[in-house]
Structure formats: C-alpha cells, structure tokens
N, C-alpha and C positions, 0 to 999 in steps of 0.2 A: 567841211566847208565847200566842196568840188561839189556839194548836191546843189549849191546856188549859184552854178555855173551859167551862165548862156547856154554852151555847147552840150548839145545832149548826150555826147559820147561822155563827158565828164559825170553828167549826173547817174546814169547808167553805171557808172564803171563804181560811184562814189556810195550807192545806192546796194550793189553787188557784193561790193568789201561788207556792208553793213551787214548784208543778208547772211553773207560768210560768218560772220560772228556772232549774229543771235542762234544760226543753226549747231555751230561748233561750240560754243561756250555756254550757250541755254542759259541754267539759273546765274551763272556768274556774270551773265550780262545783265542780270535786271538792275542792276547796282546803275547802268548807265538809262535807262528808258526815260529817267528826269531830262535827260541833254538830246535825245533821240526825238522826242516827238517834236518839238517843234518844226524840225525839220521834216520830219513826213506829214506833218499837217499840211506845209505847203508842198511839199511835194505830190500830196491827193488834190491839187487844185492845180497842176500841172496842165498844160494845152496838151501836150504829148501823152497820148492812150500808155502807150509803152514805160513811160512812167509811172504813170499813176496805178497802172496794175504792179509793178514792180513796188513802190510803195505800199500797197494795199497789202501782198503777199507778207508783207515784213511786219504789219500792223498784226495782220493774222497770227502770226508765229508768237509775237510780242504779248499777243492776247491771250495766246494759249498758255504760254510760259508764266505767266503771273495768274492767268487765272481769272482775271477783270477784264472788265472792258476799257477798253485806254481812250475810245472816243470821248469823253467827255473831258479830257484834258487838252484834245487838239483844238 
C-alpha cells in the first residue's frame, strides 16, 4: 500500500521490498502477481522517471518468471 504514497521515498522503498521478493522467492511469488499488478500498472504512469523504471524492472522479472506477458492485465 506505501506504493500509493505521495512521498517518493515511500514508493521507492515500497517498490524495492517488492523487487526483493520476486528476485528471492521467483516461482513462489507468482501465487501473488493477481494482487501485484494493479499496483504497477499505476505505478508505470508515475510523473517520477525513477519509478516507473523501477516498476518496469519488476514487470520484467514478473514476465520472465511466468513466462507471459502480464501487460495485458495492467
């Protein structure tokens, strides 16, 4: 929920944990990518460059680990 912060140090930070956990737990996270995308969806329509690449990175990972392409559920 800190990804739909105002402050960008929140969503950075909230954004971070995320990435932490798709790299560390790989296929045991796909179990969550139903509750995950919504929130990177808006987060790839962020003002802040620095989000949205940080978002994007974690879409990448998401993409890879399942295998699909996840954009058309954002």
């Amino acid at each position: 929920m800190q990804t739909r912060s105002e402050k960008l140090r929140a969503k950075i930070l909230g954004l971070r944990i995320v990435k932490y956990f798709v790299e560390n737990l790989k296929e045991e996270y796909l179990v969550f990518i139903a509750e995950t995308i919504p929130f990177l969806g808006e987060l790839l329509e962020d003002v802040e460059l620095s989000v949205k690449s940080l978002a994007q990175e974690i879409l990448q990972e998401m993409e890879s680990l399942s295998g699909e392409s996840l954009r058309q559920y954002l």
